[in-house]
C-alpha positions as CSV (number, residue, x, y, z in Angstrom):
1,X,3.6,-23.1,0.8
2,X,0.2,-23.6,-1.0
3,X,-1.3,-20.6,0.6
4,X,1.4,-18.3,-0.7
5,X,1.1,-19.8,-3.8
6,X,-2.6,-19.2,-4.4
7,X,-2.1,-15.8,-2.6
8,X,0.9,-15.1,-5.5
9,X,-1.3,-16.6,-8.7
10,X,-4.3,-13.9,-6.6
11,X,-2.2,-10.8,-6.9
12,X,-0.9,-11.8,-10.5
13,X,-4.5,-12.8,-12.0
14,X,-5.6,-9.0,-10.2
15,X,-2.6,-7.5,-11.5
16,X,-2.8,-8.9,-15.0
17,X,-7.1,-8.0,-15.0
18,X,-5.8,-4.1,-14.4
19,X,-3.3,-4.1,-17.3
20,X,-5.8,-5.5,-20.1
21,X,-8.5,-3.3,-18.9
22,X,-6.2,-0.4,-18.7
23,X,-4.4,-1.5,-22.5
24,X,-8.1,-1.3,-23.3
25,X,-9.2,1.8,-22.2
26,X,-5.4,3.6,-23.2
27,X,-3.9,1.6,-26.1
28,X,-1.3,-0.4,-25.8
29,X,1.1,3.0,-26.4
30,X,-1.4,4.7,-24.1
31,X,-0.6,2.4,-21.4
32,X,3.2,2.1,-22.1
33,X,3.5,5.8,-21.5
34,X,1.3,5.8,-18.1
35,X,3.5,3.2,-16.5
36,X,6.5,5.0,-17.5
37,X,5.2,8.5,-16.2
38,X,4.3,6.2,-13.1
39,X,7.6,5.2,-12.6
40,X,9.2,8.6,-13.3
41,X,6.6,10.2,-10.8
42,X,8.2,7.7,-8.2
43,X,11.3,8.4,-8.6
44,X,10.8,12.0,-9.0
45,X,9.1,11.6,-5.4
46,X,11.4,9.6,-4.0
47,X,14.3,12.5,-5.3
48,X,12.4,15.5,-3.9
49,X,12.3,13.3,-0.1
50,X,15.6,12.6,-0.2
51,X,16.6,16.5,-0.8
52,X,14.2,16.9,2.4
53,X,16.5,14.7,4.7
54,X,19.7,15.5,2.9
55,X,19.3,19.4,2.8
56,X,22.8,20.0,1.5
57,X,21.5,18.3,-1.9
58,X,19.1,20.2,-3.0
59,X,20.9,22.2,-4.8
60,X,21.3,19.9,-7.4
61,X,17.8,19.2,-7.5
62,X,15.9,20.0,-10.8
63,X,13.6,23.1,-11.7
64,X,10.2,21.0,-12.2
65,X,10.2,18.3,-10.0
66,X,8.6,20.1,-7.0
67,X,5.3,20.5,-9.6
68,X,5.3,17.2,-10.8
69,X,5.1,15.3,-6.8
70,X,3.9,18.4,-4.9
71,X,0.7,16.1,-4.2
72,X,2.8,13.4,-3.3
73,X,4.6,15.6,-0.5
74,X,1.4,17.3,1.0
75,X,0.6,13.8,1.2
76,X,3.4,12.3,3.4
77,X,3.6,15.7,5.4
78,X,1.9,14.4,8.4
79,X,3.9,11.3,8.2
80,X,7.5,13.4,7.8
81,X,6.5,15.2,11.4
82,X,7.3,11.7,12.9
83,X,10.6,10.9,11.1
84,X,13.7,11.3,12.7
85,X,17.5,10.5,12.8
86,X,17.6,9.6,9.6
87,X,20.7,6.5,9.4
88,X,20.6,5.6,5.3
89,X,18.5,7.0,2.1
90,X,18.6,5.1,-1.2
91,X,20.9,2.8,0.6
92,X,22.1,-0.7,-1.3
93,X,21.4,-3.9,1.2
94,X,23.4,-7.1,0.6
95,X,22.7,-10.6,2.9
96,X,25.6,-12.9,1.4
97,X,24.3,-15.8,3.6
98,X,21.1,-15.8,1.7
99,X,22.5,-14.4,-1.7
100,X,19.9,-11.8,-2.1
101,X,20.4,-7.9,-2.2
102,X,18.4,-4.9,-2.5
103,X,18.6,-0.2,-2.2
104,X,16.7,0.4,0.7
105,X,14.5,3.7,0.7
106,X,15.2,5.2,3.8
107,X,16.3,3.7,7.3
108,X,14.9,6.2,10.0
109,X,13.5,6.5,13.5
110,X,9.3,6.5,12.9
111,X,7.6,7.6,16.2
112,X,10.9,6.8,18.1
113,X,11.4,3.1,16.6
114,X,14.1,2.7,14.3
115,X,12.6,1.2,10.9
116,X,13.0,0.2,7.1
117,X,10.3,3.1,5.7
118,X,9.4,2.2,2.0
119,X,7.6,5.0,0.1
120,X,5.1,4.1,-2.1
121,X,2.9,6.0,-4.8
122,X,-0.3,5.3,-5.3
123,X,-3.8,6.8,-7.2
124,X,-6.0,4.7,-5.5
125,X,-6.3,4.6,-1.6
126,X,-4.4,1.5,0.5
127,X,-5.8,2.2,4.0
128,X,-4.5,-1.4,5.3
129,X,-1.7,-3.2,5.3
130,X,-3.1,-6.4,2.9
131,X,-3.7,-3.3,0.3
132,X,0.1,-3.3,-0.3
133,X,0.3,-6.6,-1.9
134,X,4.0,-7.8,-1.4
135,X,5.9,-4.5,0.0
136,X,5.6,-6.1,3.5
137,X,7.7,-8.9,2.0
138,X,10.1,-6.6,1.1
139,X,10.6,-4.5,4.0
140,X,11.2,-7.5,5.9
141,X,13.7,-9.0,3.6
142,X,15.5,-5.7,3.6
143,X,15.7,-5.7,7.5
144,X,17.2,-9.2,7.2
145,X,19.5,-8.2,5.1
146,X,20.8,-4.8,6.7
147,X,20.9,-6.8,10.2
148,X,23.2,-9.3,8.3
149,X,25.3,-6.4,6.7
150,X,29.1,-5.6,8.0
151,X,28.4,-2.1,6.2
152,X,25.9,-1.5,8.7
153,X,26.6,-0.7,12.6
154,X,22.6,-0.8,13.7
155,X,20.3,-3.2,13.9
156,X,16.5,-2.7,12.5
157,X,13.4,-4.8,14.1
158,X,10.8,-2.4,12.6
159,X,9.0,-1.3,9.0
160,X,7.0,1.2,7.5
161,X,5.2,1.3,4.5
162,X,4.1,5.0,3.6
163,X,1.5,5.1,0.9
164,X,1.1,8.9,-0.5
165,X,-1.4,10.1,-3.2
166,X,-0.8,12.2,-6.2
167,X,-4.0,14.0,-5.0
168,X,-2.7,15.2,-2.3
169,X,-4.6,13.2,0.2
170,X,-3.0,12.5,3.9
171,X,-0.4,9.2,3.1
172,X,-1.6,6.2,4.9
173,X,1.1,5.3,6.7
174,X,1.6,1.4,7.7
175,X,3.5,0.5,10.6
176,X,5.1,-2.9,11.3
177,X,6.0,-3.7,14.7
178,X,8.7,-6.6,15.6
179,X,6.0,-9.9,15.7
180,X,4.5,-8.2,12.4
181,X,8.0,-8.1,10.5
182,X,9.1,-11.4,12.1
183,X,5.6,-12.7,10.3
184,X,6.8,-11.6,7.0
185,X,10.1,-12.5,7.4
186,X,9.1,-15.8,7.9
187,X,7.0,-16.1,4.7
188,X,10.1,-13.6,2.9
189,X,12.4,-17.1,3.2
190,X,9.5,-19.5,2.3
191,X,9.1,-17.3,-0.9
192,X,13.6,-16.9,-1.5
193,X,13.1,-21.0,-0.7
194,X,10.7,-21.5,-3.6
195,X,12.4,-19.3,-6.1
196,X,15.5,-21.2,-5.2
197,X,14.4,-24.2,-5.9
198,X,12.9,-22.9,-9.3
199,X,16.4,-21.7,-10.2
């Protein structure tokens, strides 16, 4: 418990050091509109990838948003060649026993494993797992919770965390096996345990 909370005060003290230096070098209006362009780029990206596994929609897609990710989706394009049978996108996740629930990105076959992918952007490079902070959590608690979900007829034991860059830059894609996941499933309900008890 004490190393997850010194690993959690870590990523906050890091995370709160990049705001203040970035409110410093933008403004604080400066910085309100980068992480709101940040959050639109993601869900522009995470849009123009579901139109690429869901043909049929793309139609509704918007003039505009191919410009504004094309970096992001050279990026992943090495990644997307290994992607296959493609079971939910955007997908909500629900585990009752544990009273938590969350939209999965996409639940796909990666290299012929089935897995949890989570697409991530990102303007600086994240060529290991550690580099992703907390998404490992997350991936984990979303296979817990889709193997604990009537609404869902498959069970998951794998993840994948695909980072791609605005640049354009091959995606560093991060693979997590069964024993991996398992790992972070296990520190997933340590970390639901504490909040818990906080609440």
């Amino acid at each position: 418990m004490l190393l997850i909370r010194m690993k959690l005060l870590q990523q906050a003290f890091y995370l709160e050091r990049w705001k203040q230096k970035m409110i410093l070098e933008l403004g604080k209006d400066g910085f309100e509109e980068y992480t709101k362009n940040l959050f639109l780029q993601g869900e522009l990206f995470h849009a123009a990838l579901e139109s690429i596994f869901l043909p049929e929609e793309m139609a509704t897609k918007e003039q505009g948003e191919d410009t504004a990710v094309s970096g992001y989706l050279s990026s992943v394009q090495h990644v997307l060649k290994d992607i296959s049978e493609v079971k939910a996108l955007e997908s909500a996740v629900q585990h009752e026993t544990l009273q938590y629930l969350g939209l999965v990105d996409c639940v796909a076959k990666y290299r012929g494993q089935l897995c949890v992918i989570d697409w991530k952007t990102s303007e600086k490079p994240k060529p290991f797992l550690q580099n992703t902070f907390d998404n490992p959590l997350q991936v984990a608690a979303y296979i817990g919770a889709i193997n604990h979900d009537a609404n869902y007829d498959f069970q998951v034991h794998c993840g994948l965390i695909v980072v791609a860059y605005k640049d354009g830059c091959p995606a560093h894609p991060h693979f997590m096996d069964p024993d991996l996941c398992s790992q972070y499933w296990n520190k997933w309900l340590l970390r639901l345990e504490e909040y818990m008890d906080r609440n």
